[in-house]
C-alpha positions in Angstrom: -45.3 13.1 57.4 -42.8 12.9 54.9 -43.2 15.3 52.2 -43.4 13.8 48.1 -41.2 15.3 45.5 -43.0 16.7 42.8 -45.6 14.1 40.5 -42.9 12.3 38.2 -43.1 13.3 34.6 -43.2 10.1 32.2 -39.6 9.1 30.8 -41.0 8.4 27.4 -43.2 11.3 27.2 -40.0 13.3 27.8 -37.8 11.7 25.7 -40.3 12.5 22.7 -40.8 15.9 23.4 -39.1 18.8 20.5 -36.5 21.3 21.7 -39.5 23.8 21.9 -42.2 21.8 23.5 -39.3 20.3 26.3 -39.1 24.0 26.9 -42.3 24.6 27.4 -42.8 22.0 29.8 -39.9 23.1 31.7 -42.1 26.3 32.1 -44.8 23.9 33.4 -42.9 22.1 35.5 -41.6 25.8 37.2 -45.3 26.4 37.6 -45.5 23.0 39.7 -42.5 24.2 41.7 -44.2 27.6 42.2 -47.1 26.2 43.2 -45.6 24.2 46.1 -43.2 27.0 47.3 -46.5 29.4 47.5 -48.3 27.2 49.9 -45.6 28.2 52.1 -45.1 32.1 51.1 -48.5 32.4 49.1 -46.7 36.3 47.8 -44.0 34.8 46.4 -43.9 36.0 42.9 -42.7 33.9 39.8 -39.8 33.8 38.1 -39.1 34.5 34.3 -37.7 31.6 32.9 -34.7 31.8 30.5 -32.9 29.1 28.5 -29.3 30.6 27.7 -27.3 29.1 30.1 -23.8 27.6 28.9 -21.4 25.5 30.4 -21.3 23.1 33.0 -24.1 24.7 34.8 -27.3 22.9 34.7 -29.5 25.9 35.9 -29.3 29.2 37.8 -31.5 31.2 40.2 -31.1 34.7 38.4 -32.2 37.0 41.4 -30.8 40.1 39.4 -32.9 39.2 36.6 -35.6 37.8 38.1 -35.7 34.1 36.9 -34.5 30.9 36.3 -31.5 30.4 33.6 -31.1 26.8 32.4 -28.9 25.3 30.2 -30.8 23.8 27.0 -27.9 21.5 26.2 -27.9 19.9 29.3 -32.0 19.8 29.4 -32.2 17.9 26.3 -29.3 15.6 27.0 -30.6 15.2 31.1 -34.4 15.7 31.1 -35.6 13.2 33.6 -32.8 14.7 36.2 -34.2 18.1 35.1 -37.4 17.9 36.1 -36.9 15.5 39.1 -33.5 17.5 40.8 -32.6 20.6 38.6 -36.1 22.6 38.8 -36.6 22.0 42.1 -33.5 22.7 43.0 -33.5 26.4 41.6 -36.6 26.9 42.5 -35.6 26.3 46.1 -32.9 29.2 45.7 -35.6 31.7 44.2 -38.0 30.4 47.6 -34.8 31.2 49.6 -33.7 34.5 48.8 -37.3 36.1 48.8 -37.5 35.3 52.6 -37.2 38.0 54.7 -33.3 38.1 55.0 -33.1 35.7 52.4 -29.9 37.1 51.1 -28.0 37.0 53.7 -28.5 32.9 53.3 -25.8 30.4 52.0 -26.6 29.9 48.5 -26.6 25.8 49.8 -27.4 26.8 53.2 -29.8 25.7 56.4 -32.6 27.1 54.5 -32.3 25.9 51.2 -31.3 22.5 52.2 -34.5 22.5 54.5 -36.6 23.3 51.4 -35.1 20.6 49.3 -35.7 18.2 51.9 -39.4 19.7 53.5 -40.8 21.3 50.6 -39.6 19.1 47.3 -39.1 15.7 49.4 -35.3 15.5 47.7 -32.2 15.2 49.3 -30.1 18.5 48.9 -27.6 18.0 46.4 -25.0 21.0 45.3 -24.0 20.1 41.9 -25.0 17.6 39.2 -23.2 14.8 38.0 -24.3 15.1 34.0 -21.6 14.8 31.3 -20.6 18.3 30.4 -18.7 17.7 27.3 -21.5 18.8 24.8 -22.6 21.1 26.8 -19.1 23.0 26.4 -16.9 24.8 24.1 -13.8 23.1 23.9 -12.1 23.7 20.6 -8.5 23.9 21.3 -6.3 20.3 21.7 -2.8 20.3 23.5 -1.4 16.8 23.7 1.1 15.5 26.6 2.6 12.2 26.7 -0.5 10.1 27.2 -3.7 11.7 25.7 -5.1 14.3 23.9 -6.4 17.8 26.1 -9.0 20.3 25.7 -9.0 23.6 26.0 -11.5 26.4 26.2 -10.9 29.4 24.5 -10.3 31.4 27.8 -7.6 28.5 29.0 -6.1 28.8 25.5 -6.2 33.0 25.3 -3.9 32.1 29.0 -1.1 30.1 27.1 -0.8 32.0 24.1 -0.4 35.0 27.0 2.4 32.4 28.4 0.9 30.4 31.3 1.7 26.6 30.9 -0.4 23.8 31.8 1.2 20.6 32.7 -0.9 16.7 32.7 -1.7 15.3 35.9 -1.2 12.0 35.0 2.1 12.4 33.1 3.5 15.7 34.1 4.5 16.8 30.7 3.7 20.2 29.5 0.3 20.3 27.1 1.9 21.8 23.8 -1.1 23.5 21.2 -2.2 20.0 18.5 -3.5 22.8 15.8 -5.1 19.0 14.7 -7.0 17.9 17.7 -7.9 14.0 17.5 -6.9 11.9 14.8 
């Protein structure tokens, strides 16, 4: 028998959904997750829920904290994704590493791929494919020969410390545009 992901939420009713009330039914929709996972490890306890995640990460199984860490740009810019791939999939890591031995598992191992698959009914993806360019800090332009760069603040600490950054498509060094796009 071939296991069903998790009851679709609608599109619309997502789309209409506040910042606060998308993150409460994230919470839900962790509840649904946790619900599934326990009728294969009933003790299984639940995870806090957090939604400070930056970056290009769309979520994270916090097993230090105890929780799940999403990313709330991401969320509101990806909900449907969210709560079809991203909730299961983190909630698949927290199944994981409470099994006995469950930290000595691949973080995208056997196991977790075979709850993906078994438990959620979705094929076991690693990473997302979302657009990440809200979702990240990039303040700092260097230009090259054919287009205009961005730079993190970390990347751009690197080259005022002297590390230069060429253009893969052009090969010219990125020099700092204290102007960005015009």
């Amino acid at each position: 028998m071939k296991t069903l992901p998790l009851p679709p939420w609608p599109a619309e009713k997502l789309a209409a959904l506040s910042s606060q009330a998308l993150m409460h039914a994230v919470r839900q929709r962790a509840d649904e997750a946790l619900k599934r996972c326990r009728t294969v490890y009933p003790s299984l306890p639940a995870p806090e829920v957090w939604f400070d995640l930056k970056g290009a990460s769309a979520g994270q199984a916090h097993l230090g904290r105890g929780g799940l860490r999403f990313n709330p740009v991401l969320l509101s810019n990806n909900r449907q994704a969210f709560f079809d791939e991203v909730i299961p999939h983190e909630m698949a890591h927290w199944l994981v590493f409470h099994l006995a031995n469950g930290s000595r598992f691949k973080p995208h191992g056997r196991e977790w791929q075979t709850v993906m698959r078994d438990l959620f009914g979705i094929a076991p993806k690693v990473t997302h494919r979302f657009d990440v360019q809200d979702a990240q800090s990039r303040p700092y332009y260097y230009q090259c020969g054919c287009q205009m760069h961005r730079f993190t603040a970390r990347r751009h600490s690197l080259v005022v410390k002297g590390h230069r950054y060429r253009c893969r498509h052009c090969d010219q060094t990125l020099v700092y545009s204290a102007f960005g796009k015009r």
